[in-house]
N, C-alpha and C positions, 0 to 999 in steps of 0.2 A: 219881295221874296221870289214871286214868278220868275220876275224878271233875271234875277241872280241863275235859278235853277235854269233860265234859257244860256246864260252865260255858260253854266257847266255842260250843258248838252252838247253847244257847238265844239266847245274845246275836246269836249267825247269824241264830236265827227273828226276833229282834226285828228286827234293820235289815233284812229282805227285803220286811217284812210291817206293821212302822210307818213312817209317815211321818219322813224325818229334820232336813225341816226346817216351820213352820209361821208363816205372819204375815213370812216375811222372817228367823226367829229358827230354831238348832235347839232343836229339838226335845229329852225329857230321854230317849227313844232311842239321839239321836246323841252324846247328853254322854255319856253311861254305856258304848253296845257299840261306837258306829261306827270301826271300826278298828282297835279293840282286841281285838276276838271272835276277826278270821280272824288278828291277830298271833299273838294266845295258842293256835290253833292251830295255825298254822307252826310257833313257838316247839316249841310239845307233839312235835308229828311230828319235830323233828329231836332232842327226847329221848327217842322211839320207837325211832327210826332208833341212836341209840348203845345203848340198853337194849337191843334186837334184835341188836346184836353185839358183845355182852359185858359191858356197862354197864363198871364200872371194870378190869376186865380189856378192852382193845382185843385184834381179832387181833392172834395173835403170831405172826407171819411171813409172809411171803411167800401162801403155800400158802392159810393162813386165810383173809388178806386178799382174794384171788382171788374163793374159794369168795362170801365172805359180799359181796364188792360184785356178783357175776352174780347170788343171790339178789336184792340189792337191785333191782339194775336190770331185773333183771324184774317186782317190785312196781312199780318207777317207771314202768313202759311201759304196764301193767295198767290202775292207778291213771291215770294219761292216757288210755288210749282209755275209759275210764268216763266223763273230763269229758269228751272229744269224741263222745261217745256222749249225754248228757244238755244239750249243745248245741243236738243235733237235733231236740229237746223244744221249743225255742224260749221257753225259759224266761225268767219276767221279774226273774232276775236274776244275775249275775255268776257265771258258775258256778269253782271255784278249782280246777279239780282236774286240770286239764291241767297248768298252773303246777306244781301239787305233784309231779307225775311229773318233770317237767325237775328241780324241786331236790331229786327219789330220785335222779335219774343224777348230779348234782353231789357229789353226798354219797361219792361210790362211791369217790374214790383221797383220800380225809379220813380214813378207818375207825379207821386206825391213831394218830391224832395224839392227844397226850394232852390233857385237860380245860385246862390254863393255854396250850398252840398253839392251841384254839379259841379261848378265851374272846378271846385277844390277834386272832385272824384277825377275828373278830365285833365288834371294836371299829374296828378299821382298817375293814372291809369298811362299818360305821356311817357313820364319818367320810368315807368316798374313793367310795365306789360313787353315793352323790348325786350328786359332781362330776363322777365317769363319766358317769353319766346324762346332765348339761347338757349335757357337751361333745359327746357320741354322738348325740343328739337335736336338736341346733341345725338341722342340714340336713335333718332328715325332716321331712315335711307334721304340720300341727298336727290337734288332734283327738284322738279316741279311735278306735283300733280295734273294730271288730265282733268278736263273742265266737268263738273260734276253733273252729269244728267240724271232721267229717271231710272236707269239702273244702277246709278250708285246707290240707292235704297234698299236695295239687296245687300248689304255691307253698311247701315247706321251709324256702325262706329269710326268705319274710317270716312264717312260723311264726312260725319261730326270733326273728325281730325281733319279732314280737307277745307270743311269752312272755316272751324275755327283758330289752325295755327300756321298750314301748308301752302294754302291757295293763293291766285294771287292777291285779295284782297282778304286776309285774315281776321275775322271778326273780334279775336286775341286784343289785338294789337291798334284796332278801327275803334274799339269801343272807347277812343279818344275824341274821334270829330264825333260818336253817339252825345258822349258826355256834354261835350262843348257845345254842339247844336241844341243842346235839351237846354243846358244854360241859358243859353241866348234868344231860345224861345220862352221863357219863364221874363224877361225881362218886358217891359215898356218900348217894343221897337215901333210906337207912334212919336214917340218924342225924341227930336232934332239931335237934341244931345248926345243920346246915346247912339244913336247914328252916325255920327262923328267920331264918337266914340271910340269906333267898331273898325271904323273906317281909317281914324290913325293907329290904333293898337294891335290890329291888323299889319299893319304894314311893318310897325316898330316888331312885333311878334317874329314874322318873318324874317327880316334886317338880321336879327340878332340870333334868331337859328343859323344862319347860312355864314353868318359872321364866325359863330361857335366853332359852328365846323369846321370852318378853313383855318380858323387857329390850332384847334386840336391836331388835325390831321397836320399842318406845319411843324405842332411841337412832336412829332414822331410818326403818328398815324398812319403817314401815304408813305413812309419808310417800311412800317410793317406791312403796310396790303400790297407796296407796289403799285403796278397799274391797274390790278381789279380793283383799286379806289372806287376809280372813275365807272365802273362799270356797267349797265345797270340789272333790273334786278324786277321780280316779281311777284310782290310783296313780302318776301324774306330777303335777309342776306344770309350766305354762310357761317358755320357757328366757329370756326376754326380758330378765330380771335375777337377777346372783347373789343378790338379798335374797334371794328364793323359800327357800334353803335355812336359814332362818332361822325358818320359820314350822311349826308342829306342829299343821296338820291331819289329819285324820285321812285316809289314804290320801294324802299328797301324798312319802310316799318322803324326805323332808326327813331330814338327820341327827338332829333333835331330833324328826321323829314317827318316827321309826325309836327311840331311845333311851328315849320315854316308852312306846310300846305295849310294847317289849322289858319295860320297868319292870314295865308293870301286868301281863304277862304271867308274870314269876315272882313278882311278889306271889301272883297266883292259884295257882299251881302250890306256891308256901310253905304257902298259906295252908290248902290242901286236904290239904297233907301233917302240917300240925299238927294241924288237925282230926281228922285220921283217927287222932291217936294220943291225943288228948284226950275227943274223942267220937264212936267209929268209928263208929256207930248212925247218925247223920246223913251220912255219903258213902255207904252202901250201895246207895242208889237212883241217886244222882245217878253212881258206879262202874261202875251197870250200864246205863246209859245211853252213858254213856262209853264203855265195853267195846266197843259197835257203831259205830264213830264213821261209817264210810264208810258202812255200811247208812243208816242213820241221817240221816245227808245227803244222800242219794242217794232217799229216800223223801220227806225234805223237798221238793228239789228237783219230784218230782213231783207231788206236794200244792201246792204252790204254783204250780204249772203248771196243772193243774187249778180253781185256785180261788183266787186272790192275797188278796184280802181285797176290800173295796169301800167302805175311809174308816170307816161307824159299826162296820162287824161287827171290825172289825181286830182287835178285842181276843179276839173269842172264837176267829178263828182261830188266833191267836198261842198262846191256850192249848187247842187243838183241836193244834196240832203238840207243844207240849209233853207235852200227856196220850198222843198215840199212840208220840214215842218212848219213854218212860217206858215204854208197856205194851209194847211191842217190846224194851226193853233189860232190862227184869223177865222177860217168858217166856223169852228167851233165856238168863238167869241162872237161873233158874225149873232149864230143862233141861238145863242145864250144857254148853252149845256155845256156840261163836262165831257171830256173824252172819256170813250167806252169803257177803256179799260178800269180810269178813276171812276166811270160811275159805279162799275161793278164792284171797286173796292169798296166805296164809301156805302155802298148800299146795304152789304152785307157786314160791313162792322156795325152798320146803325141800328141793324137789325139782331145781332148779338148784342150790341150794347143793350138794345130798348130790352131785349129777352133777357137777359140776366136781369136787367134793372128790378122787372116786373115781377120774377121769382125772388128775388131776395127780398122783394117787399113783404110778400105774399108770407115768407115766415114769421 
């Protein structure tokens, strides 16, 4: 799973720092990560998020439940003031980690549901949270919101409207790869099988989004949008026609880019888990990169703030952030800790954990 999560980082560093589109055409950037990097992300985190309380044991009861969602939602508050915090950096680009604090606190009354209640929540939420979206969105001003820092707190509500239906990464519409990760973390990912699994159905999942689309939009679709088909987009599309949810761009929140990135997403996560039992020797670097993931993006983030690239040099910064997390995610394994930032999370949900635990006994 480390390993998977170093998978999404790099393709993070590639769409920050390569061009995604070129001459009118994307770019082979945007074919390979764009969209799929921060899915398989999401995806990851919400098989973190089941792994972190209990993997296929969910709490059992009440009491559990309690303890390990006030853990949680302290991570999730953490984890947000970090992206409103790296906001204020004025970075050039999309930072997701506000977004991923709101779907820590969503995750928090899920804990208990077994792997086939998610998997079925994550398929529904696939198909129906698009059409939420159109319909919730019709009457708001068009455009993209500006990236939410610590004075958007001053204004809660339209926060709350920015993370969860406007931004680029809509917690609305996300709360697909939440569902799906939490599935696939409630499962047995020790055993080969379902590794395989994951790892064709995965693939087969994708195939068949991307296939969807190009039919649909054939039988009329790219008649109606024209060339903003092809366009893309920043976690919404425009509400102007139902085609939109026909189309599998990357970031346009559509049922069919929501079920291909979900796709490529546990391909990766299959794919990393066979390997690792085939030929462990090869995830051990990319495992310990993985391990730091918030460090890790958070160091990005300001590396790229610092110094974006400038068109010819792109490539070498691109592998100028690869080489420092790597050297960051090896000394860290090196010395056998976590990165700072995960110790500080896990410290202090253990520590709300272990405190509620203790008070609710006490009654």
């Amino acid at each position: 799973m480390d390993a998977a999560r170093a998978v999404a980082l790099v393709g993070m560093f590639a769409t920050h720092i390569f061009p995604l589109r070129a001459d009118g055409q994307e770019t082979l950037t945007a074919q390979v990560a764009s969209g799929r990097a921060s899915a398989l992300f999401a995806v990851l985190a919400g098989v973190g998020i089941a792994l972190a309380t209990g993997g296929t044991r969910p709490p059992d009861g009440a009491r559990a439940h309690l303890a390990a969602a006030a853990g949680l939602a302290v991570r999730g508050v953490l984890v947000g003031a970090l992206g409103l915090t790296l906001v204020a950096l004025d970075p050039p680009v999309a930072v997701i980690l506000a977004y991923y604090g709101l779907l820590f606190l969503l995750a928090t009354p899920l804990l208990r549901l077994p792997a086939p209640v998610l998997a079925g929540g994550a398929v529904l939420a696939c198909v129906l949270m698009p059409v939420v979206s159109q319909l919730l969105r019709a009457d708001l001003p068009g455009g993209y919101p500006d990236q939410p820092g610590w004075a958007a707190l001053a204004d809660p509500g339209a926060l709350l409207v920015t993370l969860g239906l406007t931004g680029t990464y809509p917690v609305l519409t996300w709360t697909t790869y939440l569902l799906a990760g939490m599935a696939v973390g409630r499962l047995d990912l020790g055993r080969t099988r379902v590794a395989a699994g994951l790892l064709g159905g995965g693939v087969a999942l994708a195939a068949a989004a991307h296939t969807a689309s190009a039919l649909l939009l054939g039988a009329g679709g790219a008649v109606v949008l024209g060339g903003a088909a092809t366009q893309r987009h920043h976690g919404t599309t425009p509400v102007g026609s139902w085609w939109w949810l026909a189309v599998d761009s990357p970031h346009s929140g559509s049922p069919l880019d929501l079920a291909a990135t979900v796709g490529s997403a546990l391909a990766v996560l299959g794919a990393m888990l066979v390997l690792a039992r085939v030929a462990r020797p090869l995830v051990l670097v990319p495992a310990a990169v993985g391990a730091a993931p918030l460090t890790v993006y958070a160091l990005h983030v300001v590396a790229v703030t610092v110094y974006p690239g400038r068109g010819p040099d792109d490539a070498a910064v691109w592998l100028g952030n690869v080489l420092g997390a790597t050297l960051v995610g090896v000394v860290l394994w090196w010395a056998g800790t976590r990165g700072p930032l995960e110790a500080v999370l896990a410290a202090a949900g253990r520590a709300t954990r272990q405190s509620v635990q203790g008070r609710v006994a006490q009654r």
